[in-house]
N, C-alpha and C positions, 0 to 999 in steps of 0.2 A: 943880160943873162938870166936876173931873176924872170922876167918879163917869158921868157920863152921856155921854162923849168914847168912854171905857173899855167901856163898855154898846154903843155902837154899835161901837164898832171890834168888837169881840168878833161884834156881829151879821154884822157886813162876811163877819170871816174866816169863820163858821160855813155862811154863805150859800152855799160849797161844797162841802159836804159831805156833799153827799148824790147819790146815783146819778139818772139821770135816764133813763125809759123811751122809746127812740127811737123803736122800731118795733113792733108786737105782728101775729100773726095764729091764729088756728084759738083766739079769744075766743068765736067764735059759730055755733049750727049752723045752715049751708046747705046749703040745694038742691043748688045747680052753686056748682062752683067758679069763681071770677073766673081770666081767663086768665092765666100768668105767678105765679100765687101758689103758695109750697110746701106741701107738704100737713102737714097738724100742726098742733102748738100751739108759738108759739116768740116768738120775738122778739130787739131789738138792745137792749141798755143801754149808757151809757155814763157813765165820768166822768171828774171832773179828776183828771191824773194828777200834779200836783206838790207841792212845798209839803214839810214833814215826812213821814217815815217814816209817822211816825204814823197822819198824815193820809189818807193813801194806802191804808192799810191799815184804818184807817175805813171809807173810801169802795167799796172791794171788799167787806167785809161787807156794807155796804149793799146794794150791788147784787147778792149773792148771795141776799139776804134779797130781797129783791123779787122776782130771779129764781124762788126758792121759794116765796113766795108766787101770782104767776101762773103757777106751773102747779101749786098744791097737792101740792108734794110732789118728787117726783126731774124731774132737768132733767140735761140734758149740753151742753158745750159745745162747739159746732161749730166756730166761730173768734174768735180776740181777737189783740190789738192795737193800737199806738197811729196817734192821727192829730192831723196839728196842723188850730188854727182858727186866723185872725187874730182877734184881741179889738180893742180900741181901739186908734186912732193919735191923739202929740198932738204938735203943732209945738214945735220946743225949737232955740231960736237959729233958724238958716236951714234945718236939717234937721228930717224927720219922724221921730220916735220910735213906731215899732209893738210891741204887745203882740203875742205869738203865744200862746195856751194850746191846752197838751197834752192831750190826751185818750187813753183807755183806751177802746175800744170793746170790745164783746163781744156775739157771736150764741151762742143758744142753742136747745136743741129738748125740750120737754117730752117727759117718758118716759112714758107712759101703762101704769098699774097694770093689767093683766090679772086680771083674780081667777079660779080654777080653781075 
């Protein structure tokens, strides 16, 4: 019983840790471009930013790693940043107790390889 309490907690914590891709654009080639869109290949990632050192530094790999992966290769970063969410609220006595979780944003713009 302990063995499988330990298994799930473990899965709980692990369940954040990993970067999550907010936004992408210039995946696909078109005609005209949609109005209001930038040109390139880029996108927003973001993740949680709390928890252990560790963890944190985890979770920025990851999302470098993803970064690198969609765009094959060099990317630069445009802006980052944190931002809070509200998580859950749960009733405790006559008052509400809210979760707020922090987040790490970060916009990015693929570098596109020229070959000569």
């Amino acid at each position: 019983m302990k063995k499988i309490i330990g298994v799930a907690l473990l899965a709980v914590l692990c369940s954040g840790c990993v970067a999550h891709m907010m936004e992408t654009r210039g995946g696909k080639v078109m005609l005209i471009k949609p109005q209001g869109q930038k040109p390139g290949k880029g996108g927003v990632i973001r993740y949680l930013n709390t928890g252990f050192q560790s963890w944190r530094q985890a979770r920025r790999a990851d999302a470098e790693k993803q970064m690198n992966h969609f765009c094959s290769g060099s990317y630069t970063i445009s802006a980052e940043g944190p931002r809070s969410q509200f998580g859950a609220s749960m009733p405790v006595g006559t008052s509400v107790s809210v979760e707020v979780d922090q987040y790490w944003y970060i916009a990015f713009d693929c570098i596109s390889e020229t070959k000569s």
